[in-house]
C-alpha positions in Angstrom: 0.0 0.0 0.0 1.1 3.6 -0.9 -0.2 5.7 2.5 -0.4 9.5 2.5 -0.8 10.7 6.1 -2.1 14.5 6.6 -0.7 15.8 9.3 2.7 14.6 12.0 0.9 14.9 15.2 0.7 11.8 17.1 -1.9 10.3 15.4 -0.2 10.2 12.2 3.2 9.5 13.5 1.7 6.4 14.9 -0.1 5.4 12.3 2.8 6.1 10.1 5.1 3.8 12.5 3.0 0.8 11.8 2.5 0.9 8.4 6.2 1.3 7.2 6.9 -1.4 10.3 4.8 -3.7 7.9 6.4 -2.7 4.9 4.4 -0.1 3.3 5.2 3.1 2.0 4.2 6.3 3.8 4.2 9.8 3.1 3.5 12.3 5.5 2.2 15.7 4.8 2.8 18.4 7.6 1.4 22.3 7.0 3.5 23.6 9.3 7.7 24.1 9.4 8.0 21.4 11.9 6.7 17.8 12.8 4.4 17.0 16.2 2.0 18.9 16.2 0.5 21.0 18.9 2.7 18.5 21.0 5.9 20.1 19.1 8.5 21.0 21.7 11.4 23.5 20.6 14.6 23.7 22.3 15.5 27.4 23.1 18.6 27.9 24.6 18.9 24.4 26.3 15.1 24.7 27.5 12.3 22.7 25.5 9.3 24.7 25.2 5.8 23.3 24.5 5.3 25.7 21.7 1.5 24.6 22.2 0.4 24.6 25.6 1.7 22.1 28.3 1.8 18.5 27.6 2.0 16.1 30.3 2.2 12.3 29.4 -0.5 10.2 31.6 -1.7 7.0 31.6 -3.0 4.1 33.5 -2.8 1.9 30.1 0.6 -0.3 30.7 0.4 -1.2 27.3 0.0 2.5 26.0 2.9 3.4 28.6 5.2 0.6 27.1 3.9 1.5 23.6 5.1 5.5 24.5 8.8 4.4 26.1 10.1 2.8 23.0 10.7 5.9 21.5 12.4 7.9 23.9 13.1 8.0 27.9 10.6 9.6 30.4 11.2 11.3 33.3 9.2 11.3 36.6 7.6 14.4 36.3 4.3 15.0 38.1 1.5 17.7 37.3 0.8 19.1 40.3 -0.6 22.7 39.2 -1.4 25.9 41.4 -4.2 28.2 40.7 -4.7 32.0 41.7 -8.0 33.9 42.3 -8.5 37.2 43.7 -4.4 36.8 44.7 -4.7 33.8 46.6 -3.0 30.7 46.1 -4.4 27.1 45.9 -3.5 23.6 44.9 -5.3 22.0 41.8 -7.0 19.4 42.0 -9.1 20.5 44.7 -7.7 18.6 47.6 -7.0 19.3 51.2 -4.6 21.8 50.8 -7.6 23.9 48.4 -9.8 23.1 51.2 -7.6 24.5 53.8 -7.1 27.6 51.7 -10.6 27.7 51.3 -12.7 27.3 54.9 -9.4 26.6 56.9 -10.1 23.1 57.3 -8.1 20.8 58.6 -9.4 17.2 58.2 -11.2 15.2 55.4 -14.6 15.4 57.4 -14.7 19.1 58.0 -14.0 19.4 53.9 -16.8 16.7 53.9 -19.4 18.5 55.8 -19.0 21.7 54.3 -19.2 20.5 50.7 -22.2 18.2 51.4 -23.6 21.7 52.9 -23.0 23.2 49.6 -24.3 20.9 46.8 -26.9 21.2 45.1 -28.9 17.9 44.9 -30.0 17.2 41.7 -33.2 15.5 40.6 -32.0 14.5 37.0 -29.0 14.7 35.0 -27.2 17.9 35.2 -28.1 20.0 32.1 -25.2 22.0 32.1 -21.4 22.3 33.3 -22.7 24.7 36.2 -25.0 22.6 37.5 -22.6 20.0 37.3 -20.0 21.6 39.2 -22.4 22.5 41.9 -23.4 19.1 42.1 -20.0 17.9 42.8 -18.2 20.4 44.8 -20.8 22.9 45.8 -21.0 26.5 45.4 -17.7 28.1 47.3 -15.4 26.1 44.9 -17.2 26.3 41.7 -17.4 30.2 42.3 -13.9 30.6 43.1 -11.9 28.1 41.4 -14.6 26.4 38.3 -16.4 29.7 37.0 -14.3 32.7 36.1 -11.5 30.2 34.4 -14.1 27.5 32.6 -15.9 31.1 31.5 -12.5 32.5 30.1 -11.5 29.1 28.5 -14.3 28.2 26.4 -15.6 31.8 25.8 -19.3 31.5 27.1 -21.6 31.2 30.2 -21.1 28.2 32.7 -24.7 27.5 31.9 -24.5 27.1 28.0 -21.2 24.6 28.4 -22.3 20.5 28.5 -22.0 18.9 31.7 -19.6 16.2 30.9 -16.8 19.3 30.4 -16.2 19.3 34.0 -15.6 15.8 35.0 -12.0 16.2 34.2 -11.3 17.7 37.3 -10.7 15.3 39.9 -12.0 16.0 43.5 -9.7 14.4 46.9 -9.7 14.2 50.2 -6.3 13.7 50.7 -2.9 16.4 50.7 -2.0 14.7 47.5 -1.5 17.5 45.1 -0.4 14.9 41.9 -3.4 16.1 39.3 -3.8 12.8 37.4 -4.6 9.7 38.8 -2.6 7.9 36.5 -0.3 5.2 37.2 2.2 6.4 34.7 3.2 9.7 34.3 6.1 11.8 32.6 7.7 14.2 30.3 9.9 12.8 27.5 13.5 13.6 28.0 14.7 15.6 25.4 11.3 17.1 24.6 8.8 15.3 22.9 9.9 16.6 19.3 12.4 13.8 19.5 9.7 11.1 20.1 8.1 12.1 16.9 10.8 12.1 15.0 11.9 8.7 16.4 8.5 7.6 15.2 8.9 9.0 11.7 12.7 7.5 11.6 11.9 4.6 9.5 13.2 4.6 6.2 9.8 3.8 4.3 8.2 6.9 5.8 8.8 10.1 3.7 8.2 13.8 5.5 7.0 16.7 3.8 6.7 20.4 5.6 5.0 23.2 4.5 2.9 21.3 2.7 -1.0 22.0 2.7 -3.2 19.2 1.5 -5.5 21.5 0.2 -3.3 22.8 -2.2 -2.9 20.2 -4.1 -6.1 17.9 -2.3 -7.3 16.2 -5.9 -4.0 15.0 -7.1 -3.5 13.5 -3.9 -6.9 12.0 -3.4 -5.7 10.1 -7.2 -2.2 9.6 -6.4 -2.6 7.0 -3.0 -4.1 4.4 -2.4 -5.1 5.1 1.3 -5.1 8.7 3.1 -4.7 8.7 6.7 -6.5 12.4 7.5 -5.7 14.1 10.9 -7.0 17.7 9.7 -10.4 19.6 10.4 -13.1 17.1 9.1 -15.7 20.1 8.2 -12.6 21.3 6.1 -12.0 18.1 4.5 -15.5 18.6 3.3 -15.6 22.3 2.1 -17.8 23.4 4.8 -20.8 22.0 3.2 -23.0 21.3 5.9 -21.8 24.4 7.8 -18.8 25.0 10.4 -18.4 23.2 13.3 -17.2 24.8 16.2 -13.5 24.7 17.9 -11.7 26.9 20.4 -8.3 28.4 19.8 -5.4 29.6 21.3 -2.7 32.0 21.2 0.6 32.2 23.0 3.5 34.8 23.9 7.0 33.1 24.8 9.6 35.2 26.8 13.1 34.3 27.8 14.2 35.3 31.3 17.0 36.2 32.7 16.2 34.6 36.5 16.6 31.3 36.7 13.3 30.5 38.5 9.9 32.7 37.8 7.2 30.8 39.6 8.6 28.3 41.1 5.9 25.5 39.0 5.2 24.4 35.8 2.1 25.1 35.4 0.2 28.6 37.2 -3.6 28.9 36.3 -5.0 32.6 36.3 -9.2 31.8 37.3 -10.0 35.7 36.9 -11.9 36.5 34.1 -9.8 40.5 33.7 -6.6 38.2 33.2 -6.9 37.5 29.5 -4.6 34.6 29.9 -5.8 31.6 31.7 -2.0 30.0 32.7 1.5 30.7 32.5 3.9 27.6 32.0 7.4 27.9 33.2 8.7 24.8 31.1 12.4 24.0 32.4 10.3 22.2 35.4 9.1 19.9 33.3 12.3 18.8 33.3 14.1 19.7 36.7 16.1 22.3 34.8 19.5 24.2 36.4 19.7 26.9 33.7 20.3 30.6 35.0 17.6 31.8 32.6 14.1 30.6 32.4 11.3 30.6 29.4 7.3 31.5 30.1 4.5 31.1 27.8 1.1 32.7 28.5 -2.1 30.9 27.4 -4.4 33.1 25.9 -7.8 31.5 24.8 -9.8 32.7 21.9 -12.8 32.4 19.5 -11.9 30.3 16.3 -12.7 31.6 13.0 -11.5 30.2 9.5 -7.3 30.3 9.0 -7.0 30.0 12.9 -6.1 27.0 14.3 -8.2 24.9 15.8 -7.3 23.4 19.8 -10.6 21.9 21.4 -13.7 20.6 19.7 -16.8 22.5 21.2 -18.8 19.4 21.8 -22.4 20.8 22.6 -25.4 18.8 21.4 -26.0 21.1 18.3 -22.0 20.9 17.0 -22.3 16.7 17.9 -25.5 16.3 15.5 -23.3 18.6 12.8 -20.2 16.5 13.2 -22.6 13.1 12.6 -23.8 14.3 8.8 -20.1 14.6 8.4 -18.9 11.6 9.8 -21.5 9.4 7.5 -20.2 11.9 4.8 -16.8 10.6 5.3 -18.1 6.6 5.9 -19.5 7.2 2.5 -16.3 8.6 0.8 -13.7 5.8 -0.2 -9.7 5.3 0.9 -9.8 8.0 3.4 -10.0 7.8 7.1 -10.7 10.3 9.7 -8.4 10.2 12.8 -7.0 11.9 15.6 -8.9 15.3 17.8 -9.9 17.1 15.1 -10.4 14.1 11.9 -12.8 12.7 14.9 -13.8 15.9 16.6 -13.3 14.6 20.1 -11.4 15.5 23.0 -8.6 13.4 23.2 -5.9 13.0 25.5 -2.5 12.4 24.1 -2.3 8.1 25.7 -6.2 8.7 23.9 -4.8 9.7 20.6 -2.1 6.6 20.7 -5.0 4.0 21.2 -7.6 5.0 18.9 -4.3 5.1 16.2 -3.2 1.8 17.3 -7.2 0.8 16.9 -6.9 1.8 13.5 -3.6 0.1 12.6 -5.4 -3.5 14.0 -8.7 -2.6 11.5 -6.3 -1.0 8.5 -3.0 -2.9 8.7 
């Protein structure tokens, strides 16, 4: 088989992996100056920045972990974020330490009482994320540490945002301030640039930059015999049954010169006047020594056509949208749909390796 992949983010650098490891020829086509993508890492003077937001490696898959560690080494790196409202500190996930910062607290039943004081008590499902969050963790956390930031992120009311959104955010009665629950967790050493390009290293796979599918989308579409599509699936399709929705994101990197600027990787900004909800500090991803130190501010933002896309805005009306499409694209032949925005699903990256590996079984 003669395989074009679109696009050298994980799903297609997987998928590519596989298919020259069984002998097939792969081409991969990448838009951008550089493979990965959005989990692209770029050294900057001995310091690999997450050029797109903060990556963490999680997973509680051993065979996804395993999968993961052949191509490159992993540190032991744990996520334990910090968030700041009103200029007061607290631990993320909520835990005893947010709880203690909160009320004062000092034991798991105090936290207990005071939560089971606050929730609201539901007689259905919830029908929205705010309602969801009240449910769970009652009203003093939602409104200090859930509202302002969820608001800022996705760019609309708690109320209008589907419920599921919020069970991300894990909720503990314990001082442990590690954000996943994950058995394995990590940063690649080196940056994970280098697992990509480990990945892409055999010699069947071919890699292409700057190169936009659409450009040239019909002489591909005649020229292999499969295409492996990791791109906007509305885009794919010229828009025809309307957009769907995504959320983007910009960024500002700064070097420096003090070797430590917030003392964490990861700093979330909850208030809704700070147009940036975190700042990463990315030598602690990696424990680094260097006498300088590199930021990035995360600023969220409305997606409009020639941005580019970050989340999938999975309300009911942009899920029945996305359905005509997907039966658009069963119905279309040699081309698959993969990865967040190919399927347009929120994916975490051990997510992304298993539903490429899913495909490779059906495929290769």
């Amino acid at each position: 088989m003669n395989y074009l992949v679109v696009g050298s983010g994980l799903f297609g650098a997987v998928f590519a992996h596989e298919a020259a490891k069984k002998g097939h020829d792969v081409t991969v086509i990448e838009k951008r100056d550089h493979i990965g993508g959005n989990i692209y890492t770029k050294n900057v003077d001995g310091i690999n920045v997450h050029q797109y937001g903060a990556h963490i490696f999680h997973t509680s898959n051993k065979m996804i972990w395993e999968y993961i560690n052949q191509f490159g080494e992993f540190n032991n790196f744990v996520n334990a974020p910090l968030a700041i409202h009103q200029n007061q500190l607290y631990n993320l996930p909520f835990n005893m330490n947010t709880f203690h910062a909160l009320w004062g607290v000092k034991t798991p039943k105090e936290a207990e009482k005071i939560i089971a004081e606050q929730r609201l008590v539901l007689e259905g499902p919830a029908k929205n994320l705010e309602e969801q969050a009240l449910s769970l963790v009652g009203r003093d956390i939602y409104e200090t540490l859930i509202k302002g930031y969820t608001e800022k992120q996705w760019g609309r009311s708690c109320l209008e945002l589907p419920a599921f959104i919020i069970n991300r955010l894990p909720v503990r009665f314990t001082f442990d301030n590690n954000y996943f629950n994950d058995r394995y967790q990590g940063i690649p050493v080196g940056g994970y640039t280098a697992i990509i390009e480990n990945m892409l290293s055999n010699s069947k796979v071919s890699v292409q930059l700057n190169t936009d599918f659409f450009n040239q989308k019909d002489i591909y579409m005649d020229k292999y015999d499969k295409i492996i599509y990791t791109g906007m699936i509305d885009e794919f399709f010229d828009y025809c049954y309307g957009e769907l929705e995504y959320r983007s994101l910009s960024f500002t990197h700064e070097r420096l010169e003090e070797e430590n600027y917030q003392g964490n990787a990861v700093v979330n900004y909850i208030d809704k006047e700070i147009p940036y909800t975190r700042i990463i500090e990315h030598k602690h991803f990696e424990f680094g020594t260097q006498e300088h130190t590199v930021i990035t501010k995360e600023y969220p933002c409305a997606w409009s056509k020639g941005m580019e896309p970050y989340y999938p805005v999975n309300n009911a009306d942009n899920n029945r949208l996305y359905k005509k499409y997907k039966q658009l694209a069963e119905e279309t032949p040699n081309i698959v749909f993969g990865g967040r925005l190919g399927m347009y699903r929120y994916f975490d990256m051990h997510q992304v390796i298993d539903a490429a590996l899913l495909l490779c079984q059906r495929e290769l």
